[in-house]
N, C-alpha and C positions, 0 to 999 in steps of 0.2 A: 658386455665387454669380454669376459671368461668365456661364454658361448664362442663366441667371434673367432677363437683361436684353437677350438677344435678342428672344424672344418666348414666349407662354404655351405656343405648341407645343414648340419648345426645351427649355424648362424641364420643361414635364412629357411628355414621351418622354424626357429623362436622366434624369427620376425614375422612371422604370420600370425603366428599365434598368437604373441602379444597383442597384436595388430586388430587380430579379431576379439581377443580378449578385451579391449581396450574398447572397439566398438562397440559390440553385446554386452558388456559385464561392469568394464570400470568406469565408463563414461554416464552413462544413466544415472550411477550410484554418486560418483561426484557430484552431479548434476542436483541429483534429488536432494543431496547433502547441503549446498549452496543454499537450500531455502531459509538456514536455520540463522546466514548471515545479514536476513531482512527479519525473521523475524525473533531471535535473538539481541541482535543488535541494538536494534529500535527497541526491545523492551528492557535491555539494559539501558541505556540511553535514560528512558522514562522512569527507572530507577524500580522496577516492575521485577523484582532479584527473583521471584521463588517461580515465576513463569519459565525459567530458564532449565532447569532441570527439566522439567516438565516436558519445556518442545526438544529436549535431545533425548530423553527414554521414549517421545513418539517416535521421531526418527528414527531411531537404532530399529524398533519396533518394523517400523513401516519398510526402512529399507531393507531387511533381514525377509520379512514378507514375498521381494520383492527379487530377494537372489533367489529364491526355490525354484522360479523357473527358469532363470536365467541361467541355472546351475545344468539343470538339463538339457536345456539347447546347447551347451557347452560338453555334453557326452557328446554328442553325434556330431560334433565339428569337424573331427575327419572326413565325414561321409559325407557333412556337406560341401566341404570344398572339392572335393571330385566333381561332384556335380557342378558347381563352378567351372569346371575345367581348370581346374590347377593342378599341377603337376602331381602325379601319385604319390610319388617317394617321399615330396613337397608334403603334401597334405596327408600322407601318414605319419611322419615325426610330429606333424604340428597338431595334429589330433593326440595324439597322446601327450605334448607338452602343456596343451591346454587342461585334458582332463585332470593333470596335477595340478593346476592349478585352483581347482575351485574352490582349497581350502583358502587361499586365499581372497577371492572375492568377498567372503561371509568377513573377513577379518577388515580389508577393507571400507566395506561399509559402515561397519562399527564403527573405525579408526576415526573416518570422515567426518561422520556427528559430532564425535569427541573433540576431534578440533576445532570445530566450527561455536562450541560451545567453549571451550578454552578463549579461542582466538577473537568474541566478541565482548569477552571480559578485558582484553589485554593481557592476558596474562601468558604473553610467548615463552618466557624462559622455560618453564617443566616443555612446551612445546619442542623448544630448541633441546632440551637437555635430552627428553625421549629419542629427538631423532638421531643425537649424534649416539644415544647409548647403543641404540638398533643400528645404526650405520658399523659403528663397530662389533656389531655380532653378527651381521650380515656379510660382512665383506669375506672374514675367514670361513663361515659356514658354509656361504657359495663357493669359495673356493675346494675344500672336503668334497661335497658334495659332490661336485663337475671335473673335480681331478682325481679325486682321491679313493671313493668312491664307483661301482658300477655305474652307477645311474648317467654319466656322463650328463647332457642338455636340462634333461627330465631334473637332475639336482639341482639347477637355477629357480626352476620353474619350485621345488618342497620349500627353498631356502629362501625366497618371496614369499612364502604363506608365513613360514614359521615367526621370520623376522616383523610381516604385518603383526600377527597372533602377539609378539612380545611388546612391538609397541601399543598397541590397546589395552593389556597384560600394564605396563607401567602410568597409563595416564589414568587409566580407573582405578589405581592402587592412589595416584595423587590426588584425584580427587575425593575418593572417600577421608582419605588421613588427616590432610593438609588442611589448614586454619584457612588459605587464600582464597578456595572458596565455599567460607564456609555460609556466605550472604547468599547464594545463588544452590547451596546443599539439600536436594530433598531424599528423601526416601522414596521407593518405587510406590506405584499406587493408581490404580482403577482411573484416575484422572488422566492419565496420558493418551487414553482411547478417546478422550473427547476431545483432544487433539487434531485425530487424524483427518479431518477433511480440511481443514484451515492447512497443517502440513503440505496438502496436494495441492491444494489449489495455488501454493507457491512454488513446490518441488516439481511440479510435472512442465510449466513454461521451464523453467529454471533447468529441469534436465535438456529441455529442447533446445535452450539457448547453447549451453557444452555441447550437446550433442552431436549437431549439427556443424560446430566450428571443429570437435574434433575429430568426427568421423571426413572431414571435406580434406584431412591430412591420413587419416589410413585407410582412404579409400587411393592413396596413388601408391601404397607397397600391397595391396591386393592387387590392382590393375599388371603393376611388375611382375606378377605372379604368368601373367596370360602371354609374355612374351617370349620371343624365340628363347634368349639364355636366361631363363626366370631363376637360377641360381645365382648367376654374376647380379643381375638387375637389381632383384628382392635384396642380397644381401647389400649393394653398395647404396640403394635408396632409404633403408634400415637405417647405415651407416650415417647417412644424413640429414633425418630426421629425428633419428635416436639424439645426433647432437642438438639439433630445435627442440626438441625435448626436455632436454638434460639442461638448456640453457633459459628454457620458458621458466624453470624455477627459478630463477630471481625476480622477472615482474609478477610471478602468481604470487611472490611473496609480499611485494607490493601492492598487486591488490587485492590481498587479504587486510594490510594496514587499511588500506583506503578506504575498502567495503564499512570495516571494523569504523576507520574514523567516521565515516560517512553518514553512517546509521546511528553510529550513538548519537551524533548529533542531531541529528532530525529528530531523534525519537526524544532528544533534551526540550528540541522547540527553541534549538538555534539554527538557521539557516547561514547563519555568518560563516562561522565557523566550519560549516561543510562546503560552503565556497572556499575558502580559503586550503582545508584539507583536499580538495580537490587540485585549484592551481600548484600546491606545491607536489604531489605525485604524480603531474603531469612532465613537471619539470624533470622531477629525480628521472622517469620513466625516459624520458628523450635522451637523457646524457648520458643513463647506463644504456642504451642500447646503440647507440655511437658506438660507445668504448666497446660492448661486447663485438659486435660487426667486425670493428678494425681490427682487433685481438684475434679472431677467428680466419681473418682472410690473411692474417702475419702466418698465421702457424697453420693456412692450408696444405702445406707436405706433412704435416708429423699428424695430426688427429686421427687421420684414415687407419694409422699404427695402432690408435687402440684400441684400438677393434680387431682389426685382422692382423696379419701376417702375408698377406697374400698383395703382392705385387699388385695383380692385374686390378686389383680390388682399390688398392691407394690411389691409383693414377685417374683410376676413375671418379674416386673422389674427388680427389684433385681440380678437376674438370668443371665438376658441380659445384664447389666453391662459393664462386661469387650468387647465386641464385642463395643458397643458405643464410649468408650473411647477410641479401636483404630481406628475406625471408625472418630473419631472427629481428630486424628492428620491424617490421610491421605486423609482427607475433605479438612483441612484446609491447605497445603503443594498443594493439587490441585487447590483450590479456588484462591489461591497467582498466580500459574504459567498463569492460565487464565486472571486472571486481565494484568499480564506482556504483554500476547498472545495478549492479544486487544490493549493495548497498541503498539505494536507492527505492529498492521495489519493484524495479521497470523488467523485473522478465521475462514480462509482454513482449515490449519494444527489442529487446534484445533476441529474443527468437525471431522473432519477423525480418530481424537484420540479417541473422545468420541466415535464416532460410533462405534471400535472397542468393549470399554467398554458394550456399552449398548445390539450390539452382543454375547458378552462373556454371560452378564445376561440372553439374552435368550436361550441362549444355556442349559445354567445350568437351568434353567425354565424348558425348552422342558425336560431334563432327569433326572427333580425331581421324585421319585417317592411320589406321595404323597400319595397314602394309607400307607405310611411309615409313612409319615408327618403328617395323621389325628389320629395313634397310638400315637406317640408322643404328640401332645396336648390332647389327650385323658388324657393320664398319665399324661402332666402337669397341666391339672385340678385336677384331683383327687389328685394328691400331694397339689395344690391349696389350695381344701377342706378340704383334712385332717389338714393342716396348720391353716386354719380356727377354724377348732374343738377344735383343742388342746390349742388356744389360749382362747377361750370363756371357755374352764372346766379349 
């Protein structure tokens, strides 16, 4: 959002970058991270406390492993999107906003474990409390940083790492201190390495199942990238998905309950009661995503505002509207069923869904025509501008 109102170049080089940052870096690592809520869960469930430390100091381990190279395909990001064929200017801001970013990747990964070992105890409040302490240290810091500051873009990109790096900083401070968990508390120790294939053999479907659903959404602001005004495109597609995004947090928060209810209870040897936890987050799931949908398509003219500043940029949003807003209930209806799926154990079944998915998109990909496609933003530029005109006489 602070990006957004630099400039259309700003905005979209961070939306690449995120974009590929998000493909390459934070989506494997969520991915990997997810395994700890099968098997966390279930051995909280089983009542199995001192196994729980244990598989989150593998994790941390394993996925930390796991950013070293990830960190360095993240150097040459510039150079690779050229090769791409994305636009130079494009793929040079984004290559350096990415490189600030790696300190963040190492923080996120941490982060991820930590919650997922929190979040299979039940114990959301320090969850809730970290995030809102970092939300408010994040917000002004990004602000400094991207206005106040040289670094202009590039300060979104340190004030991401910094604000991860604090909330990991505050949940491992709660965890060692705090009486809450002190059932599940162990000390570091040689045992977490015997861990690590039982970790994979969950993490890696489990990265495939995220993977795949959410690279099948930033693989269409890289495609923006290849068309005639990949600056109007990238940023207003950004624009659009930045808010499916921003608004997937509430069912992911959902089905982290769910995952959470799900697994404990199996791993108890009630199957009732995860039926039942199931039917009711199904419910909750359907009726907050009505309301979000209707709430989004009332206030179609004003959200494009916060983001940019730029006329041609809203209207185009505008446009795109309705496609988002079903886009956010059938986000959020799948977001629920995966949380269930992990909960579950099925990260088998749940990769081979999405593969299908991400199959299908490229399907449709291969037999886009897009010299159709670069008519089409052509004319929705010039609509754009005209829109423009008639507003300034």
């Amino acid at each position: 959002m602070m990006v957004g109102h630099l400039s259309q170049l700003s905005l979209s080089s961070a939306a690449i970058a995120i974009s590929l940052a998000a493909v390459s870096g934070f989506s494997p690592l969520y991915g990997l991270s997810t395994a700890l809520e099968t098997l966390c869960g279930q051995a909280y469930g089983a009542q199995q406390y001192q196994k729980l430390a244990n598989q989150m100091y593998t994790a941390i381990f394993s996925i930390i492993l796991v950013c070293h190279p990830l960190s360095l395909v993240w150097i040459y990001m510039g150079k690779l999107l050229v090769l791409m064929g994305q636009d130079p200017a494009i793929s040079h801001e984004a290559g350096k906003f990415i490189i600030w970013l790696i300190p963040a990747l190492f923080a996120y990964g941490t982060l991820q474990a930590l919650v997922r070992y929190f979040q299979t105890q039940s114990l959301i409040i320090p969850l809730l409390v970290s995030s809102c302490v970092t939300l408010c240290f994040h917000i002004p810091l990004c602000w400094v940083l991207v206005y106040k500051s040289r670094l202009g873009h590039l300060g979104a990109a340190l004030a991401i790492g910094m604000s991860y790096w604090l909330n990991v900083i505050l949940l491992g401070l709660y965890m060692k201190y705090t009486s809450a968990s002190s059932k599940t508390r162990v000390p570091i120790s040689m045992e977490m390495f015997q861990g690590i294939g039982e970790f994979f053999r969950f993490a890696i479907p489990s990265a495939i199942m995220i993977c795949l659903e959410w690279w099948s959404f930033e693989l269409l602001i890289l495609l923006s990238g290849l068309l005639p005004n990949p600056t109007l495109e990238t940023s207003v597609l950004s624009v659009c998905l930045e808010t499916i995004s921003t608004l997937y947090m509430i069912p992911d928060g959902i089905a982290a309950a769910a995952s959470t209810r799900v697994s404990n209870e199996l791993g108890a040897g009630n199957p009732q009661g995860a039926r039942l936890a199931i039917t009711v987050v199904t419910s909750i799931t359907v009726a907050q995503a009505l309301i979000l949908s209707l709430a989004l398509f009332a206030s179609r003219g004003v959200f494009g505002y916060v983001f940019s500043n730029d006329i041609e940029v809203v209207d185009y949003v505008i446009t795109m509207a309705p496609l988002v807003c079903l886009l956010v209930i059938l986000d959020n209806l799948h977001g629920v069923l995966s949380g269930i799926a992990r909960g579950c154990g099925w990260q088998d079944l749940g990769a081979y869904v999405n593969l299908v998915q991400a199959l299908l998109l490229s399907i449709i990909t291969s037999c886009t025509n897009w010299e159709k496609q670069a008519s089409k933003a052509r004319q929705r530029m010039l609509e754009g501008r005209s829109s423009v005109e008639n507003r300034l006489t």
